[in-house]
C-alpha angles and dihedrals in degrees: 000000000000096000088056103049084052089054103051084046092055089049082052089055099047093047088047087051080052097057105031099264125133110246115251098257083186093060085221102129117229143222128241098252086049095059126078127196121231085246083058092053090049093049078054118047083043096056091057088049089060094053089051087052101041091046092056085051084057102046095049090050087063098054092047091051087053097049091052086048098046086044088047093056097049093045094060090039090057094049097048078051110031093090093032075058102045095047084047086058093042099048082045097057095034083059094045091052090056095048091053102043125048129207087014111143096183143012129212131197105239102166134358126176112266092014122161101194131271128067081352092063114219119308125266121282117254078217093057089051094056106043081057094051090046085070111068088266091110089147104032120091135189112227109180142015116195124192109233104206118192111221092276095059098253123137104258096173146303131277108207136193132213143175129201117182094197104090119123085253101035139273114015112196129175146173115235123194116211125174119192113229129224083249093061085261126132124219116209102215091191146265146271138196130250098169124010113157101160119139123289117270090006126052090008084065088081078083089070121106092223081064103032100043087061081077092048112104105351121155115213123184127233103310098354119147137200115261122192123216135179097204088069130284106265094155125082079231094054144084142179114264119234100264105246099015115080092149094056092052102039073058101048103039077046081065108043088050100054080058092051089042088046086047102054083048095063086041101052088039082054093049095048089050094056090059 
């Protein structure tokens, strides 16, 4: 009887091996509904394929609807502030013109980096960049150079701005006013900050009038530069650094000399064109 029943399951296996089906290791014979075919196997294998993919479709539909949507938003957001922003800058700079000249009754854009003429002057001399990174001022770059006009229409002075990334916060960017003197001489009225991000009770201290007033009303000389101690300024070319903050002020005097140094280069051209 045993015999038997191995016999009829091995009949079973070879006619599964006929028609692709794996043989019944268990020797328990099956029904039809309990047997699956090896094209079976491969729909599917292949349907579950297709849900990955389409899943991943799906997925990554999601993320672009949410990046159109994102870029939608900002967009918007930076339309309703771009002009609030832009009168804010220009409130803040028309201010700051007025602290670092003195007796100027109106100012006039003569060169911007990456001007194109117009309102927005000619743009800055490569010359002019790199006599500025010549020397020593690698970082440091000039802006902007405003024309300071007295009420009869005569060039009273420049007001000049200048960036230097290097702050302990960040970018530090002023305006610096300089009027040439009748000597060949050149009188810093002052400066005043555009951007100023160092940290709270140290570098933010360079706001104060006991720093900034060390700039106010000093005569150089023709090529002369400012120069910061911490032994105590003694010289007409020196201040007091900032105690504790040598990085905020090396920023901040980087600044004020690539002014001087743009200065003494409209002065010199000016020179050169009265001739």
């Amino acid at each position: 009887m045993s015999d038997r029943k191995n016999l009829n399951q091995d009949d079973r296996n070879a006619k599964a091996q006929v028609f692709g089906e794996e043989p019944d290791p268990s020797g328990i014979h099956r029904t039809s509904d309990e047997i699956y075919t090896g094209q079976e196997y491969q729909s599917s294998a292949r349907k579950d394929e297709k849900e990955k993919k389409d899943s991943v479709i799906k997925d990554i539909l999601i993320l672009v609807m949410i990046t159109l949507v994102a870029g939608c938003l900002l967009g918007a957001a930076y339309g309703v502030t771009k002009n609030p922003i832009a009168q804010a800058q220009a409130k803040a700079e028309a201010k700051a013109q007025k602290e670092v000249t003195k007796d100027s009754y109106h100012f006039e854009t003569l060169y911007s980096a990456g001007a194109s003429g117009g309102d927005e002057g000619q743009p800055i001399s490569e010359a002019l960049i790199e006599k500025i990174k010549s020397t020593g001022l690698s970082s440091t770059s000039v802006t902007k150079i405003d024309g300071a006009y007295s009420e009869d229409g005569k060039l009273a002075g420049y007001v000049i701005t200048a960036r230097d990334p290097d702050g302990y916060g960040g970018d530090v960017e002023l305006m610096c006013g300089i009027s040439p003197n009748e000597d060949g001489t050149v009188t810093l009225e002052g400066i005043s900050f555009l951007t100023l991000t160092e940290t709270a009770g140290m570098g933010m201290r360079a706001k104060e009038d006991e720093f900034k007033n060390q700039f106010s009303g000093k005569k150089l000389k023709e090529g002369e530069l400012i120069l910061y101690t911490k032994s105590g300024a003694s010289k007409e070319n020196e201040i007091d650094a900032i105690s504790g903050c040598t990085i905020t002020t090396s920023a901040v005097t980087d600044d004020v000399n690539a002014a001087l140094i743009t200065a003494w280069e409209l002065i010199g051209d000016g020179k050169e064109a009265q001739k």
